[in-house]
C-alpha positions, 0 to 999 in steps of 0.5 A: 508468404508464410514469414510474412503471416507469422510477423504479421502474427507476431505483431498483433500479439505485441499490438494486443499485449500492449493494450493490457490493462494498468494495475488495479491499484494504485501503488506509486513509488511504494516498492521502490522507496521501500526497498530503499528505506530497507536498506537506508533506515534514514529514507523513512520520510521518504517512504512515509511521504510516499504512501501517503501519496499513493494513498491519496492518488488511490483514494483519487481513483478509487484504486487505494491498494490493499495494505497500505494504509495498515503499512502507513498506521505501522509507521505511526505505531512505532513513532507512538503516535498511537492515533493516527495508527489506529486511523489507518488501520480502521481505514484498513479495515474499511476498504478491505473487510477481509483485513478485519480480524487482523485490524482488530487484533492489532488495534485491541493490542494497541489500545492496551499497550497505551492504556498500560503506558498511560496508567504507569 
């Protein structure tokens, strides 16, 4: 008898486990395609194209994931398109204030960069 308590046990643990909430944010395929533009520098399409589509899943159901759209206006910075960068970082900002000083600094060193690039 006490077997059958202790499965009976077992398995409304398992029951209750399986009914555990999904992430709070929503992510997509943001690790994965990471990891393999990590190892393959050539994948950065890829992974572009999956932040963005996790950013728009996440703005779907207002689940957008901390550090994403800062990870997606990176992306844009290295490629100088300067604009767009500071769009994600300012989306940044929004959806999570506690990223604003940080924001701030990145974007202040931004625009001078662009300034200095742009008085040459």
């Amino acid at each position: 008898m006490r077997t059958i308590g202790r499965l009976l046990l077992i398995g409304a643990v398992l029951a209750v486990s399986a009914c555990a909430p999904a992430s709070r944010f929503e992510w997509g395929t943001y690790e994965n395609t990471l990891y393999a533009y990590s190892k393959t520098p050539e994948a950065k399409e890829a992974y572009r194209n999956s932040l963005i589509a996790a950013l728009r899943n996440g703005e779907a159901s207002n689940r957008v994931a901390p550090g994403l759209n800062a990870e997606l206006g990176y992306l844009y910075m290295e490629e100088g398109r300067t604009a767009e960068a500071i769009q994600y970082f300012e989306a940044e900002k929004r959806l999570f204030p506690e990223s604003q000083r940080f924001m701030d600094g990145v974007i202040t060193r931004l625009r001078s960069v662009e300034a200095v690039g742009t008085s040459r």
